[in-house]
N, C-alpha and C positions, 0 to 999 in steps of 0.2 A: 504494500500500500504506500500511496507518497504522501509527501510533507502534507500533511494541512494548513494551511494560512489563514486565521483568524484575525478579523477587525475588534477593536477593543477601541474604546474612551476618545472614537471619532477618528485618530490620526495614530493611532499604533498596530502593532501587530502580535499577534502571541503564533507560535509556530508546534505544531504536535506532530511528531514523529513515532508511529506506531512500529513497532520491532516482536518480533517470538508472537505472533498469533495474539494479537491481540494485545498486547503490552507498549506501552506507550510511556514516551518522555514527553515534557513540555516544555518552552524554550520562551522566558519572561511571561509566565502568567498574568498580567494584570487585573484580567477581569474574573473572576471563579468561576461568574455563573456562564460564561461565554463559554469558558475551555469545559465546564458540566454538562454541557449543553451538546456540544459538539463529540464529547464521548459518548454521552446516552446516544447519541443518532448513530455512532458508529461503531459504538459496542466497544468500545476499548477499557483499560482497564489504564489507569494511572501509577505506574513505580517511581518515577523522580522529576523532580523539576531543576534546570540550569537555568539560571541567571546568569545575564552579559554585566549588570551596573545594578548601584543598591536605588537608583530612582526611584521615587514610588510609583511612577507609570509603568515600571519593569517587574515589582513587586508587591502589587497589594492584592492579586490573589494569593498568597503565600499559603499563610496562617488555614483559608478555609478550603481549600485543599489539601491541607498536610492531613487536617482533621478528617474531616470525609475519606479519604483515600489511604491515609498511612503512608504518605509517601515519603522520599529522604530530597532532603534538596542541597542540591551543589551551586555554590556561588564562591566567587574570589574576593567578598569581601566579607568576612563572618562577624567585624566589627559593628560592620553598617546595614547587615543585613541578620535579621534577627531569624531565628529557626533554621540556621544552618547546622548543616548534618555533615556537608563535607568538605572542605575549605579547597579550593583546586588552585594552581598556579601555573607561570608559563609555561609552555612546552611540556606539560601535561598531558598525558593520555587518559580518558578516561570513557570505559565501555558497556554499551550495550549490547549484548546481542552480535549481531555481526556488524553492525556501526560501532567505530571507533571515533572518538572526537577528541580534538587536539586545543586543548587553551591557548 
């Protein structure tokens, strides 16, 4: 399945990359109920969310997604970004499934 591209908060985007049948990363959550939304229609199941920056247009779905989902969320900033599970840094590798992603 490919990328989803979801509109959020008028002028952003959140990005869902579903991986292993159904398991899905999210990529700047903003909106919760947007990226809920768009798994209920497509049946995915949420494991982790990466953040790019601690804006809060990149992160104010965080918090009710972690809850709902139990998911772990990776971000390069764990200072400025609150409910970090995994701190990632440059040239970083870090894996899904057969997606590999490089900070």
């Amino acid at each position: 399945m490919d990328i989803l591209t979801l509109n959020a908060n008028v002028d952003n985007w959140i990005h869902v990359q579903p991986y292993n049948m159904g398991i899905c990363f999210v990529i700047d959550p903003s909106d919760a109920f947007v990226v809920q939304q768009a798994l209920k229609y497509k049946e995915l199941i949420l494991k982790s969310i990466l953040l790019t920056h601690h804006h809060y247009d990149h992160t104010a779905g965080i918090l009710e997604l972690k809850k709902r989902f139990s998911c772990v969320v990776y971000s390069p900033d764990p200072k400025r970004i609150p409910n970090t599970d995994y701190p990632v840094y440059d040239n970083q590798s870090i894996e899904f499934g057969d997606w590999r992603i490089r900070v």
